[in-house]
N, C-alpha and C positions, 0 to 999 in steps of 0.2 A: 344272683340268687333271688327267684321270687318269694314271699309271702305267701302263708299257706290261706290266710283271709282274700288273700288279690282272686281279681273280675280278669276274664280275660275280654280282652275287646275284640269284636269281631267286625268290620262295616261290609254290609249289602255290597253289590256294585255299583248302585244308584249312590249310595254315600262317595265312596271311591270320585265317582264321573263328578257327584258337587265339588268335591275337594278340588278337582284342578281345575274345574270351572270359575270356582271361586276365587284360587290362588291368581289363576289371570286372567281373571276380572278385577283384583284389587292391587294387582302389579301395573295395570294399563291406566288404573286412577292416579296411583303414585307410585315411585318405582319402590322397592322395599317393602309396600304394605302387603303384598303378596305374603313375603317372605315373614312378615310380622306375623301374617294370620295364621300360616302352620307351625309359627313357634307358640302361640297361646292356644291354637287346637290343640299340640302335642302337652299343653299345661292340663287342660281339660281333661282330657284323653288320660292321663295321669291319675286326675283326682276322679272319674269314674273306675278305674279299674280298682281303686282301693274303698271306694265308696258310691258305688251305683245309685243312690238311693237320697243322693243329694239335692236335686232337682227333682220337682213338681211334676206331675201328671199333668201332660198335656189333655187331657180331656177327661177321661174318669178314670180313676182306679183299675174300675174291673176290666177295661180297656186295658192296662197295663202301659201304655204307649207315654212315654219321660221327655220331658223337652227342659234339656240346656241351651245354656248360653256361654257364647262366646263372648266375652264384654268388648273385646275392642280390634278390631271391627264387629258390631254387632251380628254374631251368625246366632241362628237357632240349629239346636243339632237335636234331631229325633232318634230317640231309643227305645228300647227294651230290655229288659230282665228274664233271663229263663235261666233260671238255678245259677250256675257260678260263671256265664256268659252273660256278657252287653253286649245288645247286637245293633249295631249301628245305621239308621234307616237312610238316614237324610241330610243335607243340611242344605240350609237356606239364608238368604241374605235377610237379617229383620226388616230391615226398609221395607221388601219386596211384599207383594201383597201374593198371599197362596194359604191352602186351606193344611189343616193336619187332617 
């Protein structure tokens, strides 16, 4: 049963292609942290759809454009808000050097 407050989360296909890029990319580092990363996405991923609004504007406001984080392994995940949808753009390794 969901919450009549709950976001529903939506990802790009660019989001989708990071995710398993990243999953093994971080499986080939060590075996498990793969698997660690889509259990703390799926943590994320959680507390956005009940609270969108948790994490900081990556750039401006009137941009709309939200950038989380992943705490461990460090990813950034880019978003948006359009009415009772999070739309999920991106995600990226922090280390990695790339622009929003």
């Amino acid at each position: 049963m969901t919450k009549a407050n709950t976001y529903k989360l939506i990802l790009v296909q660019e989001a989708t292609d990071d995710m398993v890029e990243l999953h093994r990319f971080y499986e080939e580092v060590a075996k498990g942290l793969g698997d660690y990363f889509l259990d703390q996405l799926g943590i994320c991923f959680s507390q956005l759809e009940e609270n969108p609004n948790i994490w900081q504007f990556a750039k401006t406001k009137a941009e709309g454009l939200r950038r989380g984080i992943v705490p461990k392994p460090q990813v950034i995940f880019l978003y948006t808000v359009e009415g009772k949808e999070v739309r999920g753009l991106s995600l990226k390794d922090a280390k990695s050097n790339w622009k929003t």
